[in-house]
TIPATOR-511525 format. One record per atom (N, C-alpha, C, O): residue in one letter; x, y, z. Coordinates in steps of 0.02 Angstrom, whole numbers, padded with zeros to 5 digits, always signed. Atoms other than C-alpha are relative to their C-alpha. Layout:
AXYZ...
***
This chain:
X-00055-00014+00046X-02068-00886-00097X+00044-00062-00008X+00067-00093+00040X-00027+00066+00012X-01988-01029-00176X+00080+00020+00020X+00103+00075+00006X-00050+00005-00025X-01819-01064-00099X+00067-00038-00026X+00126-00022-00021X-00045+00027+00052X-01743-01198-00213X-00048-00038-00034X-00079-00087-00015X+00024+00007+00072X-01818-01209-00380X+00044-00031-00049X+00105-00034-00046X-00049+00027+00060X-01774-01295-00548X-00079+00010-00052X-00141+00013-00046X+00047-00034+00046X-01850-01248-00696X-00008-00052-00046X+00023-00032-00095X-00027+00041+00048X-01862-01412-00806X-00033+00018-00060X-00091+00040-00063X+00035-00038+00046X-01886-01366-00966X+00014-00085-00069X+00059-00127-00063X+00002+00062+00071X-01914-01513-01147X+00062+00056-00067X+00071+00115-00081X-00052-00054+00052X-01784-01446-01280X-00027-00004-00075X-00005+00018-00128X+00034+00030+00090X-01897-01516-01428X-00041+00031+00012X-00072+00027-00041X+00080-00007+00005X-02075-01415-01361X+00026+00059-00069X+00080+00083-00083X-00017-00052+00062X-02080-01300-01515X+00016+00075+00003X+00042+00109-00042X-00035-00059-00011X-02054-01143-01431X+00073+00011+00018X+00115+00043-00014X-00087+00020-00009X-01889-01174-01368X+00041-00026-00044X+00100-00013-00033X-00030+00025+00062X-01833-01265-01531X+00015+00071-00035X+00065+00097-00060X-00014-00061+00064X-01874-01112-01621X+00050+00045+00025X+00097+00059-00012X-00029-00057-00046X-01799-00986-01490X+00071-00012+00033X+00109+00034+00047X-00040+00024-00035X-01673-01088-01412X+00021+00030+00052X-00013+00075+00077X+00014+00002-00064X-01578-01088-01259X+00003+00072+00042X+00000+00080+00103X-00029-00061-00037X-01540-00891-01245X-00101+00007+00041X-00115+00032+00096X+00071-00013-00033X-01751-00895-01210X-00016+00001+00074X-00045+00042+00110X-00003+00021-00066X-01723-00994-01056X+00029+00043+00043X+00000+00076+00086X-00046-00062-00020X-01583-00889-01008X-00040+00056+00020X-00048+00075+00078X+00050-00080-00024X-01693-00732-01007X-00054-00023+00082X-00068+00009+00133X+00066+00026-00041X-01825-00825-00898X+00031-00015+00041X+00001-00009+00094X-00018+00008-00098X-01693-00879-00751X+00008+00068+00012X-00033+00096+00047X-00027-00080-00003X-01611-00700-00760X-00071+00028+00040X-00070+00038+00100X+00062-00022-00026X-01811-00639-00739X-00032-00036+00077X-00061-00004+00120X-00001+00028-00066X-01833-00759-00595X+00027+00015+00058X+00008+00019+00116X-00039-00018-00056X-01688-00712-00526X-00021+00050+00048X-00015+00058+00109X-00023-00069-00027X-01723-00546-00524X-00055+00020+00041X-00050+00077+00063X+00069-00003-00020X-01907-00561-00446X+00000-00062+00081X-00043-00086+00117X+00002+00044-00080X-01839-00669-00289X+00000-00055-00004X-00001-00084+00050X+00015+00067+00004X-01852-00836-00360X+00070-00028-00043X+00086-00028-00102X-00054+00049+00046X-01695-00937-00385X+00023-00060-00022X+00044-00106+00013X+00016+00071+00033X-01691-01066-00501X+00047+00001-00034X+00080+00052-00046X-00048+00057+00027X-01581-01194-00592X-00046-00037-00033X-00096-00062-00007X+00017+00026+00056X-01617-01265-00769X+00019-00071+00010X+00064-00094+00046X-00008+00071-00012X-01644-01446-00797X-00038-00034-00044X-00099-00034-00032X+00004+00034+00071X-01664-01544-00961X-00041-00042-00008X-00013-00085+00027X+00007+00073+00030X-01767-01690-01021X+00039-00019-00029X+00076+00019-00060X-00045+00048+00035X-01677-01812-01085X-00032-00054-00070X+00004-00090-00104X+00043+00024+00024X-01818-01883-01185X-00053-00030+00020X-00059-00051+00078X+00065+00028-00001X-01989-01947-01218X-00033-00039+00068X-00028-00099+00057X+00006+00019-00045X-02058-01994-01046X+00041+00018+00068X+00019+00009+00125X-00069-00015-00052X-01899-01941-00940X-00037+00037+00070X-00022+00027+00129X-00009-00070-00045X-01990-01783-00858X-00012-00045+00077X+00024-00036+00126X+00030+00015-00079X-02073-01877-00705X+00055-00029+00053X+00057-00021+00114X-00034+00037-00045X-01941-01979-00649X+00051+00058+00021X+00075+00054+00078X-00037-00048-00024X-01829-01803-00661X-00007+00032+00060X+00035+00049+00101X+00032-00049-00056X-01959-01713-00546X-00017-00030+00058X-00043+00002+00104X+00002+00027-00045X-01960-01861-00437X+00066-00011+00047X+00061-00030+00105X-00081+00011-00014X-01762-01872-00403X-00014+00080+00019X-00016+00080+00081X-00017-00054-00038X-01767-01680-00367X-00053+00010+00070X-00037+00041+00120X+00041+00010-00061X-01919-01710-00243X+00043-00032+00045X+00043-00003+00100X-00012+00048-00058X-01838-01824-00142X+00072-00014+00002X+00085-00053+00048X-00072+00011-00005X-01649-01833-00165X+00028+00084+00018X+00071+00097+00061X-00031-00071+00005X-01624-01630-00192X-00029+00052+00028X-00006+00108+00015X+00045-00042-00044X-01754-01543-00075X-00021+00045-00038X-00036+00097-00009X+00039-00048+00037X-01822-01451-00215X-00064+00017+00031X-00097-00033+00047X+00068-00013-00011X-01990-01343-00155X-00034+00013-00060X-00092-00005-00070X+00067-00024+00061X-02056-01274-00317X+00058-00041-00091X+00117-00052-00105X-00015+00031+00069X-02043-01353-00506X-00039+00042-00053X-00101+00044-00050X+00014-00004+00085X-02074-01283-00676X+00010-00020-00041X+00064-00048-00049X+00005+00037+00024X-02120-01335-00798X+00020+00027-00074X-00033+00052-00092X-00008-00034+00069X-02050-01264-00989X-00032-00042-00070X+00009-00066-00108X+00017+00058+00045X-02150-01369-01115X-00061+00004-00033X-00085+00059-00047X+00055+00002+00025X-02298-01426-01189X-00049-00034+00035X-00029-00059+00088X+00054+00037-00048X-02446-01504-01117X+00022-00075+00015X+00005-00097+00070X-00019+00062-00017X-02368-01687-01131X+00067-00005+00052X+00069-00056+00086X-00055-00013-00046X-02196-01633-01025X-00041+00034+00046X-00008+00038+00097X+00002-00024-00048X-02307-01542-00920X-00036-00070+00034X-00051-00066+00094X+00063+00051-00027X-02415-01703-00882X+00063-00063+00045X+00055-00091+00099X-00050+00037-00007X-02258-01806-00864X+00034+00018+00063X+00035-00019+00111X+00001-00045-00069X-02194-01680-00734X-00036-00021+00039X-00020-00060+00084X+00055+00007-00061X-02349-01683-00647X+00004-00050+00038X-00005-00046+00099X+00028+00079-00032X-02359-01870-00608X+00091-00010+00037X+00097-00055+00078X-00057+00019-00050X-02163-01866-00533X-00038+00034+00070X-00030+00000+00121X+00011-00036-00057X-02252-01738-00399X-00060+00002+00018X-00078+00058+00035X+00054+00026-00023X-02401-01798-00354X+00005-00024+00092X+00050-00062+00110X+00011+00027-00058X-02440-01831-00174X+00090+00026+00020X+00121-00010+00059X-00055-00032-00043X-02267-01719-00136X-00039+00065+00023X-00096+00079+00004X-00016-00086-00015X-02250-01529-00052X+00026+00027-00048X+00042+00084-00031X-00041-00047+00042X-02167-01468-00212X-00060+00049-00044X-00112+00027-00067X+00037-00062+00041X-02248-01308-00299X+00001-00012-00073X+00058-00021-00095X-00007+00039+00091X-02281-01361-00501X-00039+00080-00017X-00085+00108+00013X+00030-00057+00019X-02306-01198-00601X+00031-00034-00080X+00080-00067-00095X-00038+00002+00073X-02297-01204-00794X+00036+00088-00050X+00022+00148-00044X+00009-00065+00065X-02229-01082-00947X-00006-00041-00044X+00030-00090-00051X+00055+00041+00059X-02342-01145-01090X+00077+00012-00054X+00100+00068-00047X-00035+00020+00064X-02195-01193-01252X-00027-00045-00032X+00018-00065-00069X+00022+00041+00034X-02296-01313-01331X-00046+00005-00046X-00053+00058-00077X+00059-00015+00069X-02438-01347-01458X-00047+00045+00014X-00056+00103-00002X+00086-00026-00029X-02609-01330-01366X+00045+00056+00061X+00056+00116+00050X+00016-00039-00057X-02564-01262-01202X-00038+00007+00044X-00042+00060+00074X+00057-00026-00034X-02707-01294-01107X-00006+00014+00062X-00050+00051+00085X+00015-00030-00068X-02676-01283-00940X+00025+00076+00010X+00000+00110+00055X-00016-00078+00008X-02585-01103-00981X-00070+00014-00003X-00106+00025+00046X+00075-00054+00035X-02747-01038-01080X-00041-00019+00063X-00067+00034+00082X+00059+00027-00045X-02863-01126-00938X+00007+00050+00051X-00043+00073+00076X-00035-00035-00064X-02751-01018-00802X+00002+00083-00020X+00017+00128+00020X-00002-00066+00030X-02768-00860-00925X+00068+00019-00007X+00079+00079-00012X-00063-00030+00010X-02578-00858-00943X+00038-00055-00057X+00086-00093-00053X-00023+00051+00062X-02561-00949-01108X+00050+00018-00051X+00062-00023-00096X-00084-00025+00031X-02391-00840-01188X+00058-00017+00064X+00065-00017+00125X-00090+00030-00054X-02217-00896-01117X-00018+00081+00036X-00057+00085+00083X+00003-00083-00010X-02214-00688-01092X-00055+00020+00059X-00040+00058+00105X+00032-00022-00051X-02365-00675-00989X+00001-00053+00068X-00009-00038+00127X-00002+00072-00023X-02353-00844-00916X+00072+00034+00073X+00065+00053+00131X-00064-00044-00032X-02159-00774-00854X-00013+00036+00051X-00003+00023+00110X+00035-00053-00034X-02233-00630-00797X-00029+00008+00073X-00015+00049+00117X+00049+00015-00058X-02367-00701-00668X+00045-00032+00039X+00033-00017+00098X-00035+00028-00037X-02242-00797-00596X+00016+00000+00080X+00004-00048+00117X+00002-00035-00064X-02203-00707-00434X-00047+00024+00028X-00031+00056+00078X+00069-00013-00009X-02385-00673-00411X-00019-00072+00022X-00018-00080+00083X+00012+00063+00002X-02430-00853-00422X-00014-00015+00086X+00016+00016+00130X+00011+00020-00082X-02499-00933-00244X-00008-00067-00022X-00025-00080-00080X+00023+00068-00005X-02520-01114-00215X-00065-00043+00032X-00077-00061+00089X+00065+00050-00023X-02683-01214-00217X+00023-00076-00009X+00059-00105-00049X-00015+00071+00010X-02687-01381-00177X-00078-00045-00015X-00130-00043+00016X+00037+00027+00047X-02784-01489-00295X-00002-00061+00000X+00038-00087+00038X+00030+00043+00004X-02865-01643-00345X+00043-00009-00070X+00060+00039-00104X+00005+00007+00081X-02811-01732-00513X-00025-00077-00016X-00036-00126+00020X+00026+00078+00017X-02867-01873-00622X+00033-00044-00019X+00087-00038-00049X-00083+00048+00017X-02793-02038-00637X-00036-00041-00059X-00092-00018-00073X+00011+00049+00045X-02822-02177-00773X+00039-00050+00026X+00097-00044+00047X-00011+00073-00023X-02813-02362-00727X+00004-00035-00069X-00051-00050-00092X+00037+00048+00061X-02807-02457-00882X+00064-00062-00025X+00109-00063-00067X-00029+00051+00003X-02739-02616-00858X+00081+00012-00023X+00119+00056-00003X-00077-00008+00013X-02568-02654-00948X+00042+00050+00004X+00103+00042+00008X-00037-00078+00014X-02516-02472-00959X-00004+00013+00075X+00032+00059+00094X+00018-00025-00083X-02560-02453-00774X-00037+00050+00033X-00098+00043+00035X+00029-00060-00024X-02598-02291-00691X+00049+00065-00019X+00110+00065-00022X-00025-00067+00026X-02564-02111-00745X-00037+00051+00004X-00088+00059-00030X+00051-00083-00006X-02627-01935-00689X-00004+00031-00062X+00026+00028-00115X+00027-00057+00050X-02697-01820-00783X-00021+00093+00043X-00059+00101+00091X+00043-00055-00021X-02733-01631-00747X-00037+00029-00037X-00072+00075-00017X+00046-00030+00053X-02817-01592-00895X-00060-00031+00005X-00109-00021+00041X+00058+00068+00036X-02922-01736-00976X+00006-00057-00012X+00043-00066-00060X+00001+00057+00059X-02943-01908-01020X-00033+00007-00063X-00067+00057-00071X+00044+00005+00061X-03014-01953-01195X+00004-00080-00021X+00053-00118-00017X+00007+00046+00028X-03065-02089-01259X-00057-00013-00063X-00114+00010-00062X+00019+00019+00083X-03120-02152-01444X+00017+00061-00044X+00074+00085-00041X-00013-00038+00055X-03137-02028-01582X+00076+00045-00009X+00117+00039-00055X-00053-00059-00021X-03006-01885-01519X+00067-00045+00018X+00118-00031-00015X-00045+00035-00008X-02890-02014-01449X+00023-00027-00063X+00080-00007-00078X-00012+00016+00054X-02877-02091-01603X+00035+00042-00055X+00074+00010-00090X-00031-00062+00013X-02818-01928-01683X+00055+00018+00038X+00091+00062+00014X-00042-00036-00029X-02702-01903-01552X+00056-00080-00005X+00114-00078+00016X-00033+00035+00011X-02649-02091-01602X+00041-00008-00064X+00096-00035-00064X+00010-00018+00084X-02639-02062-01789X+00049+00059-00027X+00088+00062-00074X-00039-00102+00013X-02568-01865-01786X+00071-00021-00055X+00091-00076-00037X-00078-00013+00034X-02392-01855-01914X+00004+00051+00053X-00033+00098+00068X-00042-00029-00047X-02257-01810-01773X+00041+00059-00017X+00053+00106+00021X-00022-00031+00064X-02170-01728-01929X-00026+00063+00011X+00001+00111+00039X+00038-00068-00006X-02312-01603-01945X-00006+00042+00047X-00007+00103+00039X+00010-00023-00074X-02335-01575-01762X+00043+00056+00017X+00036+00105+00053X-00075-00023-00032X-02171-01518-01751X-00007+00083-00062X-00008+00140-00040X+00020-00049+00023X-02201-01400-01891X-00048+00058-00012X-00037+00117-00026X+00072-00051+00011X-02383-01328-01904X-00045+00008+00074X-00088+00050+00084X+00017-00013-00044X-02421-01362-01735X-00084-00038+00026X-00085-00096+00048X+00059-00001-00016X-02623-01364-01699X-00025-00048-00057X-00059-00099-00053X-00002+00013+00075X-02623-01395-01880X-00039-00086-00004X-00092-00109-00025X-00014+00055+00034X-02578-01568-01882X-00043-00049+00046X-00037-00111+00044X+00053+00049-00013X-02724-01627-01776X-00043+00006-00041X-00061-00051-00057X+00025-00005+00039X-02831-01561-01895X+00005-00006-00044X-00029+00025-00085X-00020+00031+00072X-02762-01638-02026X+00001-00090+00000X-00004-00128-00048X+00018+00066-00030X-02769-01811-01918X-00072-00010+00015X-00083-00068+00033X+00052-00004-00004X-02962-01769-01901X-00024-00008-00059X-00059-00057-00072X+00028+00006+00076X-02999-01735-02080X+00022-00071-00027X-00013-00096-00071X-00020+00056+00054X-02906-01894-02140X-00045-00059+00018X-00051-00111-00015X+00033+00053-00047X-03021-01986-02005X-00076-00002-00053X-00097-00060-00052X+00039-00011+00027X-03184-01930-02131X-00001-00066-00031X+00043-00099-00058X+00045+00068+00051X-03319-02078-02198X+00027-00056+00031X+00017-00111+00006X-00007+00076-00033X-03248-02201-02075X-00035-00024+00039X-00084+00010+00023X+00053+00033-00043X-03354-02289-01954X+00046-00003+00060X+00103-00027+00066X-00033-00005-00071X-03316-02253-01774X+00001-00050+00046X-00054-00075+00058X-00002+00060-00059X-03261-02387-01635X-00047+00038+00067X-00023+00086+00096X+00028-00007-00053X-03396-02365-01498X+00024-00033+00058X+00055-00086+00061X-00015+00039-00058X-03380-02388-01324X-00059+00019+00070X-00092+00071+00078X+00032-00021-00060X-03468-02388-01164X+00018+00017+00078X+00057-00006+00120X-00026-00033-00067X-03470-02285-01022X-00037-00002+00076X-00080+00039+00094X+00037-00006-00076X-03524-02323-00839X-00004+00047+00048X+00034+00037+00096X-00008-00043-00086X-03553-02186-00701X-00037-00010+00035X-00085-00029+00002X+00039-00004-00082X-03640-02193-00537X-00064-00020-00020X-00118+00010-00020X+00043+00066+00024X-03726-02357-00606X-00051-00003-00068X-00089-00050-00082X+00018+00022+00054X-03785-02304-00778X+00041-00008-00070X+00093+00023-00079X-00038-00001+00038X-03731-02348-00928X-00003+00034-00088X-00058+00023-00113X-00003-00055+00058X-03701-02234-01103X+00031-00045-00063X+00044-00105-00055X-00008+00028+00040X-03654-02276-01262X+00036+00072-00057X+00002+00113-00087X-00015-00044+00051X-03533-02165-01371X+00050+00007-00047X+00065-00050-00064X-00040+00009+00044X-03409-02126-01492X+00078+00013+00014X+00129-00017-00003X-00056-00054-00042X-03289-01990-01390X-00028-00005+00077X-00089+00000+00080X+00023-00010-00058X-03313-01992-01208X+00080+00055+00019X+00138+00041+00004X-00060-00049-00045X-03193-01839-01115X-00032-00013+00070X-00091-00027+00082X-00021-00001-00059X-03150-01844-00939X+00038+00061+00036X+00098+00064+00051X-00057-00071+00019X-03112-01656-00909X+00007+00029+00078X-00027+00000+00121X-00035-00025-00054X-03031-01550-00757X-00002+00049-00023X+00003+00084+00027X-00007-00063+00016X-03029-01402-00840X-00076+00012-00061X-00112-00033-00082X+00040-00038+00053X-03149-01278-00970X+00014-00031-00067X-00025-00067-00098X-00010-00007+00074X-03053-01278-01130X+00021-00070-00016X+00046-00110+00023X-00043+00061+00038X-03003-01419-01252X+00041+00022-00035X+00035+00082-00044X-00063-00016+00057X-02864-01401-01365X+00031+00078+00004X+00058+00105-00044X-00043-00078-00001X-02797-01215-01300X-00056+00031-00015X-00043+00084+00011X+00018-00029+00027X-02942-01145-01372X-00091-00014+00004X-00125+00022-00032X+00088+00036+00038X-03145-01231-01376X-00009-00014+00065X+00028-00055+00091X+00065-00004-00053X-03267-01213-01222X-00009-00055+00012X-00021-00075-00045X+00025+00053+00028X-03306-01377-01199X-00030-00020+00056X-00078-00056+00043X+00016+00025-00065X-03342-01413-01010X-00010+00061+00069X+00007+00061+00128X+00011-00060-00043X-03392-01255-00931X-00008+00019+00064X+00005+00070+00096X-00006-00018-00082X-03425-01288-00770X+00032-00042+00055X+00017-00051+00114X-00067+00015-00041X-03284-01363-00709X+00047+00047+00029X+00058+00104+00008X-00054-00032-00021X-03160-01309-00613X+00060-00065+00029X+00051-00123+00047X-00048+00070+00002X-02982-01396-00592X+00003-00008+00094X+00044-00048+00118X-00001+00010-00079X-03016-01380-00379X-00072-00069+00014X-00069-00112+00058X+00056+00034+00030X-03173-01480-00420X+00025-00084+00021X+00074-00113-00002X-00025+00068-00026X-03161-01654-00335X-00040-00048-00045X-00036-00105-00022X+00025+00041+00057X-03257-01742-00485X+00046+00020-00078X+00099+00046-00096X-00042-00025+00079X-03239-01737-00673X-00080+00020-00047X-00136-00004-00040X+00056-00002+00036X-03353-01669-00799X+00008-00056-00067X+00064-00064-00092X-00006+00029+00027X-03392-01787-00917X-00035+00010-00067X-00096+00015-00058X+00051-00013+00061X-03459-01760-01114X+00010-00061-00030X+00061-00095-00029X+00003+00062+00038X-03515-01898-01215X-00019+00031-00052X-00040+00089-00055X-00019-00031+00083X-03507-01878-01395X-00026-00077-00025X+00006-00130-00022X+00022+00086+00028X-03635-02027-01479X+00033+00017-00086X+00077+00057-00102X-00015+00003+00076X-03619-02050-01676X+00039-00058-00021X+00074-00089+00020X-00040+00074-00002X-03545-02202-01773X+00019+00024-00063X+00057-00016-00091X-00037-00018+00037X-03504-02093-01916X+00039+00066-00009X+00005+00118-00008X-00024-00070+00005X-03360-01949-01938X-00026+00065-00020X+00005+00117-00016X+00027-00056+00030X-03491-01837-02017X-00041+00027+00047X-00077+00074+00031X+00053-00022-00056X-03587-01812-01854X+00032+00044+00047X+00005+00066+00098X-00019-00041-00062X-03454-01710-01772X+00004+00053-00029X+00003+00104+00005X+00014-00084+00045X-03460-01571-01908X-00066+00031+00053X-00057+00079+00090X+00104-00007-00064X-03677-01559-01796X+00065+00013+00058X+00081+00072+00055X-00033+00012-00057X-03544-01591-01637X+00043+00067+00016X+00036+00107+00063X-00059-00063+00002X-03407-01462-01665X-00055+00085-00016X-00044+00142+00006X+00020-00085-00026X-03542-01317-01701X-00036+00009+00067X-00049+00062+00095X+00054-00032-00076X-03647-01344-01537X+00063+00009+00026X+00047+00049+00071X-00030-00029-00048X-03475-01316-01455X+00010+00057-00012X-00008+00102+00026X-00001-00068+00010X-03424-01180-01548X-00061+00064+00037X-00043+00114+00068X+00058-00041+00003X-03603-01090-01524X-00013-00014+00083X-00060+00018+00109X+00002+00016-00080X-03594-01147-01337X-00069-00038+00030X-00104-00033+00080X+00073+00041-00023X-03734-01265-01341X+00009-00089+00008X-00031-00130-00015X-00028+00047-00024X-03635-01416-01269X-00056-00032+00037X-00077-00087+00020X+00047+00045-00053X-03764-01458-01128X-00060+00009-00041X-00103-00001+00003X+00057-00002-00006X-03918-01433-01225X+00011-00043-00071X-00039-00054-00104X+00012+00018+00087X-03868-01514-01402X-00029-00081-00001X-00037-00119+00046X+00047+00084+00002X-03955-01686-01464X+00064-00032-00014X+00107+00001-00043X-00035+00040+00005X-03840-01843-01458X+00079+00050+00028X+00128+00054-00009X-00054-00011-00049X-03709-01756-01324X-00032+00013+00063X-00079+00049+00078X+00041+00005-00074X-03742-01792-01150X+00066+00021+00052X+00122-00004+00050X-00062-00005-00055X-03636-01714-00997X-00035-00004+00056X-00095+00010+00059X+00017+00021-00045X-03642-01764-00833X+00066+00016+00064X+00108+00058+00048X-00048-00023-00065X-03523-01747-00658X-00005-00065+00045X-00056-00089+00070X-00006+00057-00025X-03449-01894-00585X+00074-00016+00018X+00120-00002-00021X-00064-00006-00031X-03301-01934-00478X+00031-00073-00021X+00088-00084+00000X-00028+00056+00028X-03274-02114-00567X-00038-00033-00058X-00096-00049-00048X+00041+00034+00050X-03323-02194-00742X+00060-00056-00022X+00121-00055-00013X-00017+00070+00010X-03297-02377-00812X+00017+00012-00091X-00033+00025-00124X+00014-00007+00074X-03245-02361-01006X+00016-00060-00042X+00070-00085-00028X-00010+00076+00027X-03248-02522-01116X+00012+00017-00060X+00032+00074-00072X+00020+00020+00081X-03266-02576-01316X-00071-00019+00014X-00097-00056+00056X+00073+00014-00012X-03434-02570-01340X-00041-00068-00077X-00095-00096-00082X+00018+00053+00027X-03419-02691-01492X+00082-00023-00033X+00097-00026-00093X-00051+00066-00031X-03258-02788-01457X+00077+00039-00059X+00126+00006-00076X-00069-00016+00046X-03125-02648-01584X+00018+00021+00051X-00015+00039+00100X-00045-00049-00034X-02990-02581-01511X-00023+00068+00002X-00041+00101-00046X+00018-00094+00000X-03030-02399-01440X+00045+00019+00037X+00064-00017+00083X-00068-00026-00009X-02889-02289-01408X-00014+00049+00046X-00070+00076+00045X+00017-00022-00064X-02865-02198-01247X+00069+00055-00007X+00122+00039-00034X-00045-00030+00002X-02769-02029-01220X+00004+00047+00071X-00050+00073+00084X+00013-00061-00063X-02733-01908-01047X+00065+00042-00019X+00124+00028-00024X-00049-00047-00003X-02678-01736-01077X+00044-00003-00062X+00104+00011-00064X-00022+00019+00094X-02646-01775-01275X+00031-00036-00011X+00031-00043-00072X-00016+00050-00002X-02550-01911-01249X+00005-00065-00019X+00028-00092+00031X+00034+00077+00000X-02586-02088-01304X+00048-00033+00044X+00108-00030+00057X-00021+00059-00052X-02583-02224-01183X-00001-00059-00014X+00035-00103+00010X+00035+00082+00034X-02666-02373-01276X-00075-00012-00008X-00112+00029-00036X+00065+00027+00006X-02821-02458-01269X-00045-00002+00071X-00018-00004+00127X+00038+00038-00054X-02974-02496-01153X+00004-00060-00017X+00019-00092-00068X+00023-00030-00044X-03018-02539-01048X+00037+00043+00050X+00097+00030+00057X-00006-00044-00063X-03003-02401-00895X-00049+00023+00022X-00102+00044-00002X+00044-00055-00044X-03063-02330-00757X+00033+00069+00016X+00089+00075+00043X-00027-00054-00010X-03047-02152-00751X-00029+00033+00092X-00090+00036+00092X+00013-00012-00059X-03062-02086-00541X+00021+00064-00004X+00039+00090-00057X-00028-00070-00038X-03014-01912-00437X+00044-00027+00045X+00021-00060+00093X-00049+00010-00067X-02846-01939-00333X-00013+00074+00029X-00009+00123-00009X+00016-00045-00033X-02896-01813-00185X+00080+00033+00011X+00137+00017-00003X-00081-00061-00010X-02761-01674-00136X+00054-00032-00004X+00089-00067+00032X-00085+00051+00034X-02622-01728-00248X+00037+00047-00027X+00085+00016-00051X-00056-00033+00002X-02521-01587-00289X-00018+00084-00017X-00059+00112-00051X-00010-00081-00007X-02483-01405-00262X+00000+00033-00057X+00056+00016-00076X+00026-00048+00064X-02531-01288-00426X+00009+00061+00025X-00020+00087+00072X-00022-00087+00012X-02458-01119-00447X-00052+00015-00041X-00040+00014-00101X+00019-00066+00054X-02594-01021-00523X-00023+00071+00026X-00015+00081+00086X+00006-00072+00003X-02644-00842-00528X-00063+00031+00031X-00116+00019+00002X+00049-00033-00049X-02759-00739-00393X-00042-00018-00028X-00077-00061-00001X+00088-00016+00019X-02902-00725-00487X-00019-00046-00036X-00073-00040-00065X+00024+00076+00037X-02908-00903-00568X-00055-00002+00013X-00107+00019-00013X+00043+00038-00057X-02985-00985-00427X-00075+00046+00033X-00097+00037+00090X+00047-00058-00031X-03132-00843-00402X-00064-00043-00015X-00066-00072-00069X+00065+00027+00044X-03326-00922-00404X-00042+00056-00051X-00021+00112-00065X+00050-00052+00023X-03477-00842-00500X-00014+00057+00045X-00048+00101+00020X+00034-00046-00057X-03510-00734-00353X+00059+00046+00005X+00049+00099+00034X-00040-00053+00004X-03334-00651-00381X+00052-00024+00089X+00097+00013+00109X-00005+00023-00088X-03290-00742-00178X+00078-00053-00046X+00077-00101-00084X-00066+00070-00011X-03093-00827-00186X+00001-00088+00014X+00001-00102+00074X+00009+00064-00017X-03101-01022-00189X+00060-00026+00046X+00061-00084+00067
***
């Protein structure tokens, strides 16, 4: 039972914009009233969250953190509490949501809910090395080329308005262009593709199957490669995921690997993103930092095929 909590919450993710702050309000009140007492605590902007959740680690004896946001405040979070004792739980307010939907508690409402249920596993996450930009966890995904590029590209404008929308409107505008390739090294061979993911979890974008047999306890990463050198090859791409034929489709290759090398495979800039994010360019190496921070999720997450508790 968390003992001293803070709830940091982004005041721009779009649920909280829309709802404002009486939302929050409801959600300590509900904390309160379920044994868990917590104290609200702001971003200040774009980047802020980590260094917030690192000052309450270590100056304010905080044990448990939440997170009120979207997948980029929750990622930001994450990396202040890395390699602490503090408890990181989210309530999904943002676009995608994916580590909500991944955890099966992808509404603020149910999300809320599980709260006091919630147990702590301690987990693995992924980092990105990539030179000038440095190092930065991830609990989701890296990406790199196609998707990154989209997540470089996106109108912030739209984002803010339509939501999901306005990647798919940064995808479509990407149509009849010629894709920056790059290459990918794992456990000494080397690939050649358009999109390479780096995933920790199932879903992509809140919503699309994409890496199935992962799990975020999982001390590797699953990895999908995505070949093609033109935008019209992911229309073929996007139905084998839909139709769930990821591992068997022609020109997508997945594989399981606890470190890959990612370059320019003919000398353009290729754009690099963790957890929807953009970071910049390759090169990076994407790795597994071993038991790096405590995850609130929900009994029956963590269960294998066999139905047996992980």
């Amino acid at each position: 039972m968390a003992r001293n909590a803070r709830l940091i919450y982004n005041p721009e993710a779009g649920t909280l914009r829309r709802h404002g702050r009486g939302m929050l309000d409801q959600a300590v009140e509900q904390l309160r009233q379920a044994g868990i007492p917590v104290e609200l605590v702001a971003t200040t902007g774009p980047g802020t969250g980590g260094a917030i959740a690192r000052e309450l680690a270590e100056r304010e004896g905080v044990d448990t953190v939440i997170v009120a946001g979207g997948d980029g405040t929750i990622n930001e979070v994450m990396n202040g509490l890395v390699h602490t004792d503090v408890a990181f739980g989210v309530l999904p307010a943002g676009t995608a949501n994916v580590l909500a939907n991944e955890m099966q508690i992808g509404s603020w409402r149910k999300a809320l809910a599980a709260l006091p249920q919630l147990r702590t596993v301690r987990i693995p996450v992924g980092k990105v090395a990539a030179g000038p930009q440095g190092e930065r966890y991830f609990l989701m995904m890296a990406g790199a080329g196609f998707d990154a590029r989209m997540v470089h590209t996106v109108n912030h404008g739209l984002k803010r308005r339509l939501g999901k929308v306005a990647y798919w409107v940064a995808g479509i505008s990407q149509l009849g262009r010629n894709l920056e390739q790059l290459q990918v090294t794992a456990d000494g061979s080397t690939y050649q593709a358009s999109l390479c993911l780096a995933s920790r979890v199932r879903n992509y974008g809140g919503d699309l199957n994409i890496a199935p047999s992962i799990r975020i306890t999982d001390d590797d990463l699953e990895v999908i490669l995505f070949e093609g050198k033109f935008t019209a090859t992911y229309l073929a791409h996007l139905f084998s995921i839909l139709s769930g034929r990821v591992d068997t489709a022609d020109r997508i290759t997945v594989l399981r690997s606890r470190r890959i090398e990612l370059r320019s495979a003919d000398w353009e800039p290729v754009h690099l993103h963790v957890d929807g994010e953009y970071v910049g360019l390759l090169p990076a190496t994407v790795t597994v930092e071993p038991d790096a921070l405590n995850l609130l999720t929900p009994p029956g997450y963590l269960q294998d095929a066999h139905g047996q508790a992980a």
